[in-house]
C-alpha positions in Angstrom: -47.8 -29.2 157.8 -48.9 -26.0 159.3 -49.5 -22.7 158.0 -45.5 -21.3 157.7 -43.0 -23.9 158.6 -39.7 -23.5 158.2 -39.4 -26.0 155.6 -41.6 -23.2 153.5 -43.8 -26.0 152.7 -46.6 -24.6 154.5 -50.4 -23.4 153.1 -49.0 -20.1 153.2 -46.0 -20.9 151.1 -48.1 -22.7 148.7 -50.1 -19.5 148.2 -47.0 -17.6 147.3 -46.6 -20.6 144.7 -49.5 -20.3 143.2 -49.5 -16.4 142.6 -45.8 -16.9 141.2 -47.1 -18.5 138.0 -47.5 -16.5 135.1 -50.1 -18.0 133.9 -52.5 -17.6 136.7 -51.1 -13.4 137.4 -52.2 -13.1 133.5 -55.7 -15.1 134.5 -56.0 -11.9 137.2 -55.5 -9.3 135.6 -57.5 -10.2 132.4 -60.2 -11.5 135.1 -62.6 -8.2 133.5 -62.7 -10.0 130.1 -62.5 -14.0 131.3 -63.9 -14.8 135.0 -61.4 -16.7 137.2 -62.6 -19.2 139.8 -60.4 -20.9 142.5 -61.7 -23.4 144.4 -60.8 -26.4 146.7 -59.7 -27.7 149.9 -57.3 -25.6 151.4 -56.9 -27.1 154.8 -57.3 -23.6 156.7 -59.8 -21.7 158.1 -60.5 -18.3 156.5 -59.3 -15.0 157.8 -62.9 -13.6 157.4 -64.6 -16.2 159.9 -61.8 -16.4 162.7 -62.4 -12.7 163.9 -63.3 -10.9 166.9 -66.9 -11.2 166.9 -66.2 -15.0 166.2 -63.5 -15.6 169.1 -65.7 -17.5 171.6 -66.1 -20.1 168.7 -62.2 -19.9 168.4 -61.1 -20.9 171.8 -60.7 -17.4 172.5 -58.3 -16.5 169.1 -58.6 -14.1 166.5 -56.2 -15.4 163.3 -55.7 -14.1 159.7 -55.6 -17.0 158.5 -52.7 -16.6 156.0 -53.9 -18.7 152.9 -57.2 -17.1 152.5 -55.8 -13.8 153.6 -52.9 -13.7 151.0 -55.7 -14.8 147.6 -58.0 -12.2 148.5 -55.7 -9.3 148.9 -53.3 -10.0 146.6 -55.4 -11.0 144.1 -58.7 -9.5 144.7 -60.9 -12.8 144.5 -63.7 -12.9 146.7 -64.9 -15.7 148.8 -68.5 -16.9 147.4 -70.2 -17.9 150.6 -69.1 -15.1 152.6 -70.2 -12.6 149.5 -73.8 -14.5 150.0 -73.3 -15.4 154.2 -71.2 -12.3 155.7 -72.1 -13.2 158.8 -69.5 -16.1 160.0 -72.0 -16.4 163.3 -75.3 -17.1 161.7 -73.6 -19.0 158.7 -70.8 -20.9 159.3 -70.8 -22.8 156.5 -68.9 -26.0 158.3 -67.3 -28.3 155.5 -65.0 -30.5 158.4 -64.5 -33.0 159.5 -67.9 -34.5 158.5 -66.9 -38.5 159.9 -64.8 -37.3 162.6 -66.2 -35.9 165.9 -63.3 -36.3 168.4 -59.6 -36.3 167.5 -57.5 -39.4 166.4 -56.8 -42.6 168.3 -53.5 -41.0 170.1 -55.8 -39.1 172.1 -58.6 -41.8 172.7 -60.8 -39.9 170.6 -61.9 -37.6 173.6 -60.8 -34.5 172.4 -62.9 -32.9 170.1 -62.4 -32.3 166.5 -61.9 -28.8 165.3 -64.7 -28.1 162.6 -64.0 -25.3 159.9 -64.6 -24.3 156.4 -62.0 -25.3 154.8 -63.1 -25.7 151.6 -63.7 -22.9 149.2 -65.2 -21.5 146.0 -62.9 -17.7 145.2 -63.8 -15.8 141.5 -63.1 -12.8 140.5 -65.0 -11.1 137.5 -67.2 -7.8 136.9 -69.6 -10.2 135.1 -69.9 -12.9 137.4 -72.3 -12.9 140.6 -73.0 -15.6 142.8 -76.8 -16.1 143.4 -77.0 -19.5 145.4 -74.5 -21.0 147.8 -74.3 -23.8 150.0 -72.6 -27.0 151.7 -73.5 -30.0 150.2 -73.2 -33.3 152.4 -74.9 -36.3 150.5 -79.0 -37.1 151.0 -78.4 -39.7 154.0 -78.0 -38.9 157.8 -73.8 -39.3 157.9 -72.5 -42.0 160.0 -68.9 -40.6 161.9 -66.0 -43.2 162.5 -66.2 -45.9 162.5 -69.2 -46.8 160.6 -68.6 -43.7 157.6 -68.0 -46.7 155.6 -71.7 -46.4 154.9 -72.1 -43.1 154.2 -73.7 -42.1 150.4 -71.2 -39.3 150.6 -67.2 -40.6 150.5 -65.8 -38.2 151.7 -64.2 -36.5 155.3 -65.1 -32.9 153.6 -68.6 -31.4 152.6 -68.7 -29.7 148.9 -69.1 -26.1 148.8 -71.6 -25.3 145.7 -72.1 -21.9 144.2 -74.5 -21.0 141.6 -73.4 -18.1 139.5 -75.1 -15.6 137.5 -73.4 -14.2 134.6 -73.7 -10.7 132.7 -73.5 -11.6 128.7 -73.8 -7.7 128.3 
């Protein structure tokens, strides 16, 4: 799917969706009185770990990443485990592929699998502060393919978890 095909069925086009709806530019603005939280699997990498001082990691790149790019600046949400973790050196909070070590069959599995965050907790409120954050894979050592059958966690994506603090005042 990419980032910005042609077909404009891309992450990045998919962010421009989302800040179309009403409903969720009305959640934004009134985000002072009612927190907002946006969170998920976005299938990109964040603009905030694929920088300069991050580029060996990268195969050399630097890339503002467009889908994470586009919800903090045009909406002002901030990314939880980077507000906790700034640094994407000494943090970098990993949530895929957890079952997948080496790319798919077509390439005989010897090429190795990217692994990102990918997956995200955003909010945006004067009232809201995250205290605790982390990536959450299941209490068992994880099998990778073919044996994640196994695994006590089902899925090819850790869980972000953020503990908030929130200002009744």
């Amino acid at each position: 799917m990419g980032e910005a095909p042609e077909e404009k069925n891309g992450r990045q086009d998919n962010i421009y969706e989302i800040l179309k709806v009403p409903e969720f530019s009305q959640a934004i603005e009134r985000s002072h009185e009612i927190p907002v939280i946006v969170c998920g699997d976005l299938n990109s990498p964040s603009h905030l770990d694929w920088i300069e001082e991050t580029k060996d990691l990268h195969g050399g790149w630097v890339v503002q990443w467009p889908a994470t790019f586009l919800l903090q600046t045009k909406t002002g949400l901030k990314d939880s485990f980077r507000e906790l973790y700034p640094s994407p050196i000494e943090n970098l909070g990993i949530t895929w592929s957890t079952v997948n070590r080496a790319s798919g069959s077509e390439w005989d599995y010897k090429i190795p699998e990217p692994l990102d965050r990918i997956d995200y907790i955003f909010y945006k409120s004067e009232r809201l502060k995250p205290v605790n954050t982390f990536v959450y894979a299941g209490s068992e050592p994880l099998q990778q393919i073919p044996n994640q059958t196994t695994n006590d966690y089902p899925s090819d994506h850790f869980s972000v978890i953020t503990d908030f603090s929130f200002d009744l005042s």
